[in-house]
C-alpha positions as CSV (number, residue, x, y, z in Angstrom):
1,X,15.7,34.5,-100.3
2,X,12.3,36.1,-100.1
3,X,12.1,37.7,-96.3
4,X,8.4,38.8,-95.5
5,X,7.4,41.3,-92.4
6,X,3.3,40.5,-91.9
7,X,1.6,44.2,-91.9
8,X,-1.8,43.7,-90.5
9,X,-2.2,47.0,-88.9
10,X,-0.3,46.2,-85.7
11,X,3.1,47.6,-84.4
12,X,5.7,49.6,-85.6
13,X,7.2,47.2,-88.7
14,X,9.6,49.3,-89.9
15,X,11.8,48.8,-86.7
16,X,11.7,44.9,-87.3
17,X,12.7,45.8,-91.0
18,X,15.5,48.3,-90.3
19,X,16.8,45.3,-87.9
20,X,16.7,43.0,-90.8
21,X,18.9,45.9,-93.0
22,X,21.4,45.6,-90.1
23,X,21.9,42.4,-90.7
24,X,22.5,42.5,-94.2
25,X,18.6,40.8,-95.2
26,X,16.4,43.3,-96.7
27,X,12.3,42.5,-95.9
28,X,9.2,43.5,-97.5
29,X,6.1,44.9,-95.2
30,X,3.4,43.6,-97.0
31,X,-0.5,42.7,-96.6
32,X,-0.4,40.7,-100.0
33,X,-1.4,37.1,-99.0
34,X,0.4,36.2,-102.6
35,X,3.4,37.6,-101.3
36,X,3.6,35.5,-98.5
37,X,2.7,32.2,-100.1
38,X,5.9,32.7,-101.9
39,X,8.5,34.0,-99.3
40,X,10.9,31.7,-97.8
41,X,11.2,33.7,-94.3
42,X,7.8,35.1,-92.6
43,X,7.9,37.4,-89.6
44,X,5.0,38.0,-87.5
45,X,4.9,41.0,-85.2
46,X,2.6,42.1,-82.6
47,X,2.0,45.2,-80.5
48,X,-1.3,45.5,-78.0
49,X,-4.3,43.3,-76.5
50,X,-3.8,39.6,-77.8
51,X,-7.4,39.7,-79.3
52,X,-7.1,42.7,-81.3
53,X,-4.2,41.1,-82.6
54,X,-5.7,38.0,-83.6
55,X,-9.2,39.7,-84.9
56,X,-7.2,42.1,-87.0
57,X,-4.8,39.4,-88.6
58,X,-7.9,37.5,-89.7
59,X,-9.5,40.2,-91.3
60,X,-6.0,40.7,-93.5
61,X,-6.5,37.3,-94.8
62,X,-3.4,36.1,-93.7
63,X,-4.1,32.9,-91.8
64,X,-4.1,30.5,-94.3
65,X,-0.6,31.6,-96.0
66,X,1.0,31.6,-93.1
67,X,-0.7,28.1,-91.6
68,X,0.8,27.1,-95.3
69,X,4.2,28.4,-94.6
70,X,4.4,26.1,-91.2
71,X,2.9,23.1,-92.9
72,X,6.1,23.3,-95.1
73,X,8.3,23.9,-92.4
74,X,9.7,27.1,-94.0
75,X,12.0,29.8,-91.5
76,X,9.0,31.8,-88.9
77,X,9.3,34.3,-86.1
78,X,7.1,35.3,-84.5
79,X,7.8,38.6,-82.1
80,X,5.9,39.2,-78.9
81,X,2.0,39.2,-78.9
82,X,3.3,37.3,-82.8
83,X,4.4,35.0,-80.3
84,X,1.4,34.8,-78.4
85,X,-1.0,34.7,-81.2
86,X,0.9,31.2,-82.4
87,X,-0.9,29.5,-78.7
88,X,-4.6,27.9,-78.3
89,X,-5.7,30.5,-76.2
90,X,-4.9,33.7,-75.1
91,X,-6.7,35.1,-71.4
92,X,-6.4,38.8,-72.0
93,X,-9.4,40.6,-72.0
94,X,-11.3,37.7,-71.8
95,X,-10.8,34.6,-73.3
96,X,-10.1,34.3,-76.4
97,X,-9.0,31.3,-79.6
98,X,-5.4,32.2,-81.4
99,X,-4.0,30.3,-84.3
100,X,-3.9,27.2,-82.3
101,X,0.2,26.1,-83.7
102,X,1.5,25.4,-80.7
103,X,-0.7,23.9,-77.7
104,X,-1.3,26.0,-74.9
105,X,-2.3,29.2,-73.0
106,X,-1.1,32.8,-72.8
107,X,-1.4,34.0,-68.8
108,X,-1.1,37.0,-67.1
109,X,2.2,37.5,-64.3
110,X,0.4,37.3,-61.0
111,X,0.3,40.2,-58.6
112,X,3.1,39.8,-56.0
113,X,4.4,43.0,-54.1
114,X,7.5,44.8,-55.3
115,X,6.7,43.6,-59.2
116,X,5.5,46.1,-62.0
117,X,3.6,44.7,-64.7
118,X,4.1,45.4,-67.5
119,X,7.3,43.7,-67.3
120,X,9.6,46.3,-69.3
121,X,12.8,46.7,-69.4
122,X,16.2,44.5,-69.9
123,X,16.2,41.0,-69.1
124,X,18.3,38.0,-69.2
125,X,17.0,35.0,-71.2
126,X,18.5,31.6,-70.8
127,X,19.1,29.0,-73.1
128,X,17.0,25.5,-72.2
129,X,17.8,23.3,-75.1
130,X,20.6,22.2,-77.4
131,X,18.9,22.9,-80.1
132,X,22.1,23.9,-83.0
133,X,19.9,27.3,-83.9
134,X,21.5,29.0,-80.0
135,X,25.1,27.2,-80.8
136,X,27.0,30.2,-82.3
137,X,24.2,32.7,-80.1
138,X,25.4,34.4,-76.6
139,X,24.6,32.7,-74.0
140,X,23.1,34.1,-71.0
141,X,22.1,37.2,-73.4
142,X,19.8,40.3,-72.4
143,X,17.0,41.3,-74.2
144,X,14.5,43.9,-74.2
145,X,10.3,43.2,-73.0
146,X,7.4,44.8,-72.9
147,X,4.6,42.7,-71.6
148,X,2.1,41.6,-69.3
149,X,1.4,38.4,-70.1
150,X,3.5,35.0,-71.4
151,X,3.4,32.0,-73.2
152,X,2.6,28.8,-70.9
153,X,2.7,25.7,-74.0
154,X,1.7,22.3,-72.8
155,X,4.8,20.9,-74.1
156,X,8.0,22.4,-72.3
157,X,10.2,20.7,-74.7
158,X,9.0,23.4,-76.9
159,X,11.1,26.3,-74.8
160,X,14.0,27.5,-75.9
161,X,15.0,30.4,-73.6
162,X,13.4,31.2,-70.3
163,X,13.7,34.5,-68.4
164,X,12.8,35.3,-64.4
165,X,10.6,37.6,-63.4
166,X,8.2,37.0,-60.3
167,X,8.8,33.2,-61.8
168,X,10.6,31.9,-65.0
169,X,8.7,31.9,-68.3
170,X,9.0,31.1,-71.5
171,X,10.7,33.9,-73.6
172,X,11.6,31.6,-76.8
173,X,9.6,28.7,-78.7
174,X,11.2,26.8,-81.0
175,X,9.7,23.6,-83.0
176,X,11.4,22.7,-86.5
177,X,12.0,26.2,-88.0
178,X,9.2,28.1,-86.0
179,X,11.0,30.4,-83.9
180,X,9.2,32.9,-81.2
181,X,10.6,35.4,-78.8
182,X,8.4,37.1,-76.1
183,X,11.1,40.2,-76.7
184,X,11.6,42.3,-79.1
185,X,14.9,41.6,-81.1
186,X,14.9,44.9,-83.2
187,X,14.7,46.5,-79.4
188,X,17.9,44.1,-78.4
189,X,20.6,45.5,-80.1
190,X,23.9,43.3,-80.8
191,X,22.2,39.9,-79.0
192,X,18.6,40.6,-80.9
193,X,20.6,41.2,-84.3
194,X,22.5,38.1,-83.8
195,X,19.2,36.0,-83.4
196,X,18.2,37.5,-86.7
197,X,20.9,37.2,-88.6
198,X,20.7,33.1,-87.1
199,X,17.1,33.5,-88.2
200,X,17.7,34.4,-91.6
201,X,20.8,31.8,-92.0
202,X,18.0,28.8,-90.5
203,X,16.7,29.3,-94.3
């Protein structure tokens, strides 16, 4: 088992990889597109504006590795604006293209009185499907966000977990062995660990 962390310049990595240690899967931060043509578990992280994000991953020259990766159907997460970064299009700061894997838009929480955004903070997520990766998983189970904006994919079969706050959104993709959480699982504790110990077991 080869379990890659994506370092593109974005986020703090070694969180996500001090997670994985927890669970017993040691991870590599790496840049090297070589490295992740041959891992068997990718992880894409993301901190920030959706477009830096994106323009920044592009310049690494890791798009085509990783769009390899989901061709084959190998184990991916993707965490947060990672998450984000996986839809058509993305509204912050403009509009802007992401990786275009999933169908659909990434939209900002409205404004409506009494509601801080950036949602921040503890949150329950929900499960939507019975999909065997959330069988052995809590259910409801808290996890911790830090965002302004969420995933809205055309296809709602596609959600895994969704969470309330002004209105429920997606906080979980799932199609074949893609996984994506709007949270952050390193941030969870015992419910975030427990997705990536699942995570690395879906290999």
């Amino acid at each position: 088992m080869s379990i890659v962390i994506l370092d593109y310049g974005i986020g703090n990595l070694r969180s996500v990889q001090k997670a994985f240690e927890k669970v017993g899967a040691p991870a590599l931060i790496t840049s090297d597109p070589q490295r992740v043509a041959e891992a068997t578990h990718v992880v894409l992280p993301g901190v920030g504006a959706f477009c830096d994000c994106m323009d920044k991953f592009t310049a690494a020259q890791l798009k085509e590795p990783v769009l390899e990766h989901l061709r084959q159907d190998k184990p991916f997460l993707g965490i947060c604006v990672g998450m984000q970064m996986l839809l058509t299009t993305g509204h912050e700061n403009g509009l802007h293209a992401g990786l275009g894997i999933i169908e659909g838009e990434v939209v900002r929480f409205p404004v409506v009185p009494g509601y801080k955004v950036p949602h921040m903070g503890w949150n329950q997520a929900n499960v939507t499907n019975d999909h065997r990766f959330w069988k052995d998983l809590p259910h409801p189970a808290w996890y911790y966000f830090v965002h302004s904006y969420y995933c809205a994919p055309r296809d709602r079969s596609l959600i895994s977990l969704e969470t309330d706050y002004i209105n429920p959104f997606c906080s979980a993709l799932q199609r074949g062995r893609l996984l994506a959480t709007q949270f952050h699982p390193e941030k969870s504790q015992q419910a975030g660990l427990a997705l990536l110990a699942q995570f690395v077991r879906s290999g």
